[in-house]
C-alpha positions in Angstrom: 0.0 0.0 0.0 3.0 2.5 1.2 4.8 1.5 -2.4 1.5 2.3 -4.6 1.0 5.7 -2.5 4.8 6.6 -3.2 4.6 5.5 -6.8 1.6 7.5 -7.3 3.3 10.3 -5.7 6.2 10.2 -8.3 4.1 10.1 -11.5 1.5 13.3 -10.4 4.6 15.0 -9.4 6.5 14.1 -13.1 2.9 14.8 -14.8 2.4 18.3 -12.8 6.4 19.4 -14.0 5.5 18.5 -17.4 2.2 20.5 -17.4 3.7 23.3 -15.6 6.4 23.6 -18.9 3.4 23.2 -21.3 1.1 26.1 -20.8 2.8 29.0 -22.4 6.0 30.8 -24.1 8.5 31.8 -21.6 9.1 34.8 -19.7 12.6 34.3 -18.4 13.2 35.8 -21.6 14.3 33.0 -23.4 15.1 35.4 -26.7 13.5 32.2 -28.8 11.1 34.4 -30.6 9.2 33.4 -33.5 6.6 36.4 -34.8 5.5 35.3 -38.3 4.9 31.9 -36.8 2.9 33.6 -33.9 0.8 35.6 -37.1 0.3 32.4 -38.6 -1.4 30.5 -34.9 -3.5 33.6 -35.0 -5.0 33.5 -38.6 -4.8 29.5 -37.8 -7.2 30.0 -34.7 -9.2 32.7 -36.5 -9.9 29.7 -39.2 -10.9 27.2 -36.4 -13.0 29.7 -35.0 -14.8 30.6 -38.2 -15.2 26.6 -38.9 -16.8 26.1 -36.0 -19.5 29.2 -36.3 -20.0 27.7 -39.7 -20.9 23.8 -37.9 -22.7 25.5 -35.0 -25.3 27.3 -37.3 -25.6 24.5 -39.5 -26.5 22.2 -36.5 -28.6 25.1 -35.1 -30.9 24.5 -38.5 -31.2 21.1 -38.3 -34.6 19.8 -38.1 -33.2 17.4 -35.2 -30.0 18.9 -33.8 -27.7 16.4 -32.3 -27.0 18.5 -29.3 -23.5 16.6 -28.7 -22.2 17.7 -31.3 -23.4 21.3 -31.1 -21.6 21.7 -27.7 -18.1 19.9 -29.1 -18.5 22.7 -31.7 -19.0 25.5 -29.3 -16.6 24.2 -26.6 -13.9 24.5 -29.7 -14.6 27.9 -30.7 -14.3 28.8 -27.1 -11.1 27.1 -26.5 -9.4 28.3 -29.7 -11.0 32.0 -28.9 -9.0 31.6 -25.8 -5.6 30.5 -27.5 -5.9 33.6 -29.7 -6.4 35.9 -26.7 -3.6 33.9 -25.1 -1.0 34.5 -27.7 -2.0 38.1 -28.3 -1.4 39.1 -24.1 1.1 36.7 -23.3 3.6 36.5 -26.4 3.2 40.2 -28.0 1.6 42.4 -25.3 4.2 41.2 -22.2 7.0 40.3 -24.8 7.2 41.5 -28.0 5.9 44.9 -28.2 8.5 47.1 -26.2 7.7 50.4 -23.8 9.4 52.7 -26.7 8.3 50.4 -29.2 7.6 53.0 -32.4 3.5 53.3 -33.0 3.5 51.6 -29.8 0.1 52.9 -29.1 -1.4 51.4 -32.4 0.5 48.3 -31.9 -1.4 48.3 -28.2 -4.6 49.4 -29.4 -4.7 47.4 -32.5 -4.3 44.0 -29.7 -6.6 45.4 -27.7 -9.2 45.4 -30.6 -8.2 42.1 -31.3 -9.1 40.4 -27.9 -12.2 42.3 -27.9 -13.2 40.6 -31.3 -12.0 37.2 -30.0 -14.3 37.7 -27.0 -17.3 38.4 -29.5 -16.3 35.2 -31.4 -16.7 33.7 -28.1 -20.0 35.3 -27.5 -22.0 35.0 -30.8 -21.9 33.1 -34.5 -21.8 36.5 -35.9 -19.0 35.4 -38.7 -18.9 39.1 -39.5 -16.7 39.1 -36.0 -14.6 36.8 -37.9 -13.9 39.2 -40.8 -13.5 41.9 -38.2 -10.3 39.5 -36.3 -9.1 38.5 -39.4 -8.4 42.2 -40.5 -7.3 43.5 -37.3 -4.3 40.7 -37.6 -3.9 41.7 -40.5 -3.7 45.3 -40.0 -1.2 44.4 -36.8 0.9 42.5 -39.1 1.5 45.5 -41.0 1.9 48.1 -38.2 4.6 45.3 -36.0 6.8 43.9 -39.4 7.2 47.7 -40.7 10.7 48.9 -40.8 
C-alpha cells in the first residue's frame, strides 16, 4: 500500500512538471522568438473559430439537432477564442511589443481590438466578427513587421 501511495506520488509530481512547462511561451526571456509563426497560430485560430461558427449554425438548423455535437463545436470555438487571446497578451503584449516600441500605441490598441473581437467570437456566431479579427491581424501585421 505505502509502495503504490509513493509511486503514485512520483508520476502526479512528473505529470504536474511536465504541465507546468506546457502552458505557455516563456518569460525568463528566453530570446526564442518566432513572430511570423505567432501571425500564422493567429490567422490558424481565426480559421478554427470561423469553422466552428459555420458547424454550429448549421447544427442550429437542423430539423433534429444532435446536441453533442453542437456543444463539441461551441466548446472548440471557445477554446481556440481563448488561444488567440492567449498568444496576443502573453507572447506580443508582455514580450514583444516594447515600452518605446515605435506606433506603440497602435501596436497596443490594435491587440486590444483584437481580444475584444475574439471575446465576440466567443459570444456570438456573428462570422462578420470573424472578418473583423481577421483584418485586425492583418492590420497588426503590418503596423509590427514595418521597418
Amino acid at each position: 500500500m505505502k509502495k503504490a501511495r509513493t509511486g503514485l506520488l512520483a508520476v502526479l509530481l512528473v505529470l504536474g512538471l511536465f504541465t507546468a512547462n506546457a502552458m505557455a511561451h516563456c518569460e525568463i526571456p528566453c530570446g526564442i522568438y518566432d513572430d511570423p509563426m505567432r501571425i500564422a497560430m493567429l490567422n490558424e485560430h481565426i480559421a478554427t473559430i470561423e469553422k466552428s461558427m459555420k458547424s454550429i449554425i448549421e447544427l442550429e438548423r437542423a430539423d433534429h439537432p444532435h446536441y453533442n455535437q453542437l456543444v463539441r463545436w461551441i466548446n472548440n470555438k471557445e477554446d481556440h477564442a481563448n488561444q488567440f487571446q492567449e498568444i496576443v497578451t502573453q507572447y506580443f503584449m508582455t514580450q514583444r511589443i516594447k515600452l518605446d516600441a515605435p506606433d506603440y500605441d497602435k501596436k497596443i490598441a490594435t491587440l486590444h481590438r483584437m481580444l475584444v473581437y475574439a471575446m465576440k467570437c466567443k459570444q456570438t456566431t456573428d462570422l462578420q466578427n470573424v472578418v473583423i479579427l481577421r483584418s485586425l491581424v492583418k492590420e497588426f501585421e503590418t503596423l509590427y513587421f514595418a521597418k
